[in-house]
C-alpha positions as YAML, in Angstrom:
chain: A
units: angstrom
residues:
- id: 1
  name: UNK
  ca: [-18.10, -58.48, 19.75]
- id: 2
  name: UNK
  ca: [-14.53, -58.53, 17.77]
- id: 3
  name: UNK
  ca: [-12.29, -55.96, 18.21]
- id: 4
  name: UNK
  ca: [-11.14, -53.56, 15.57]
- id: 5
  name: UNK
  ca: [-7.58, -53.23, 14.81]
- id: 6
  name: UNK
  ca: [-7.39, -49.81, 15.99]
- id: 7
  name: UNK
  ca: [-8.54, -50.38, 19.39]
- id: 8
  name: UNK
  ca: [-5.46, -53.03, 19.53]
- id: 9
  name: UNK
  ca: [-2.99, -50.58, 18.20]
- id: 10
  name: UNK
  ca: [-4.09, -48.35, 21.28]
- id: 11
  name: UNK
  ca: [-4.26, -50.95, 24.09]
- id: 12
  name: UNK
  ca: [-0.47, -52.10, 23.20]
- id: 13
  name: UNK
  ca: [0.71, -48.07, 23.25]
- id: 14
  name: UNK
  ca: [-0.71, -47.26, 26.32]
- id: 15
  name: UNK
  ca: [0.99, -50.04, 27.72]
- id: 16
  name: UNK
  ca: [4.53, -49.97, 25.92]
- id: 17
  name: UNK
  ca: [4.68, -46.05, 24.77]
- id: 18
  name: UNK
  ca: [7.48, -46.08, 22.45]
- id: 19
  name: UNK
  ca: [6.06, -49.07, 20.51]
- id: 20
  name: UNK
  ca: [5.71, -49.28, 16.57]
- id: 21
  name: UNK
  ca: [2.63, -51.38, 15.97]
- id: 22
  name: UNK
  ca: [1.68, -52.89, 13.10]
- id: 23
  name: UNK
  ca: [-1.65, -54.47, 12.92]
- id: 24
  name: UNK
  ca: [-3.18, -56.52, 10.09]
- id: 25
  name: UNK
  ca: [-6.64, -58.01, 9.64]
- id: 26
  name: UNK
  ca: [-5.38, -61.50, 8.13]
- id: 27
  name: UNK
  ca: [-8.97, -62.17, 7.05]
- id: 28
  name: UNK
  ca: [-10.86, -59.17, 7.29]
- id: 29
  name: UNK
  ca: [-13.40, -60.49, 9.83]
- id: 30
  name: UNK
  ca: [-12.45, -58.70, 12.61]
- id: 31
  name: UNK
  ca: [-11.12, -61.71, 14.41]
- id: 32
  name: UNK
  ca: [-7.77, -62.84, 13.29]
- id: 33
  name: UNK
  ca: [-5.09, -60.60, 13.57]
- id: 34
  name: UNK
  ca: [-0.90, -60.41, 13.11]
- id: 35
  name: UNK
  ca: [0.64, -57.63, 15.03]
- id: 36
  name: UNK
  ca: [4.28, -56.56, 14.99]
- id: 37
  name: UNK
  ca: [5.45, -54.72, 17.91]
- id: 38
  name: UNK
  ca: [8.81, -53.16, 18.46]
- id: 39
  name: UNK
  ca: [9.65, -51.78, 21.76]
- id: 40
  name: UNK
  ca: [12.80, -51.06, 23.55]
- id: 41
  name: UNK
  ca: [11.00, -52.55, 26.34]
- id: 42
  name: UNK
  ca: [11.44, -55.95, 25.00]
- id: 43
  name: UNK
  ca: [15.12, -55.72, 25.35]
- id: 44
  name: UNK
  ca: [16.58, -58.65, 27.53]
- id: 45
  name: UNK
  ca: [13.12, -60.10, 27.36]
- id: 46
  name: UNK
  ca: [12.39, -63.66, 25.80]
- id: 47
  name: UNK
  ca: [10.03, -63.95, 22.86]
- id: 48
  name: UNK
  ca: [7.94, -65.44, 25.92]
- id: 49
  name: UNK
  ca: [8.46, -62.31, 28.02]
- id: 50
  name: UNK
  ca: [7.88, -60.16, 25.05]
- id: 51
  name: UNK
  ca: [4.63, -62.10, 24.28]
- id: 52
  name: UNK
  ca: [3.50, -62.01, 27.54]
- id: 53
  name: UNK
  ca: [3.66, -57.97, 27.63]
- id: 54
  name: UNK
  ca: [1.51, -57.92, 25.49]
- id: 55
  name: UNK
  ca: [-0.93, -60.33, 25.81]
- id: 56
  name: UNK
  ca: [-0.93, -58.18, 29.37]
- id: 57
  name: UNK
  ca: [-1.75, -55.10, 27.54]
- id: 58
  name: UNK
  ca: [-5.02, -56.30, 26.11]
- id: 59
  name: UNK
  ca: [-6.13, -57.42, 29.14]
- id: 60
  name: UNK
  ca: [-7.49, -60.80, 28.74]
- id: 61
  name: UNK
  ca: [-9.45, -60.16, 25.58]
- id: 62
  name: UNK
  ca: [-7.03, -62.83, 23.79]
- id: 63
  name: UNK
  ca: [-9.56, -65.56, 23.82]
- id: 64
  name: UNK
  ca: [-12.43, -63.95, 23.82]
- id: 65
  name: UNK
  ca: [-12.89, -60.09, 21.70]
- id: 66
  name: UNK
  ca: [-9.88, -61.44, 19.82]
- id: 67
  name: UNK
  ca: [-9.70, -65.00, 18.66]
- id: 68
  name: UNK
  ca: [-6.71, -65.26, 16.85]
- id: 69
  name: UNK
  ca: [-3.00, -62.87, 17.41]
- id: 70
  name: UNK
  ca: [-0.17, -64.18, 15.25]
- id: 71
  name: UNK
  ca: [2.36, -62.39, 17.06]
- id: 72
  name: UNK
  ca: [6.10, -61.16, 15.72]
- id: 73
  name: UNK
  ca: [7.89, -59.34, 18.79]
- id: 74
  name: UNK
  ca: [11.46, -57.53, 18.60]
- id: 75
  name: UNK
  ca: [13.49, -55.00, 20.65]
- id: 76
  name: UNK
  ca: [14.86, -52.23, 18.25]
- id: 77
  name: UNK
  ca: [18.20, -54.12, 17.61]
- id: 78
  name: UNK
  ca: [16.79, -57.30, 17.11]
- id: 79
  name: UNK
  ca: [14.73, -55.69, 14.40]
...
């Protein structure tokens, strides 16, 4: 079953607190999604690191509830 972009929104908070999230259903199917997150805990982080942080947060749905996650990262003064 795909996941809604709510329940997204919500597993990236809970992980990284002070994020702004910004989800968008690129082709309203449920299955491919952009998401912009800004955290302050991306700061020092690669785009790798940052990617990876939040791939963690859905915890291992990428792949499999969610197909598709074009992802834009940024720590509040890369913004």
């Amino acid at each position: 079953m795909p996941m809604n972009a709510p329940d997204i929104e919500r597993m990236i908070k809970e992980a990284l607190p002070d994020a702004d999230v910004k989800i968008e259903d690129l082709r309203g199917d449920g299955d491919h999604y952009a998401a912009y997150v800004q955290s302050a805990a991306f700061k020092g982080k690669t785009r790798v690191q940052q990617h990876q942080m939040v791939y963690k947060a859905l915890q291992g749905r990428m792949g499999n509830e969610l197909h598709a996650l074009a992802l834009q990262t940024a720590a509040p003064e890369d913004a």
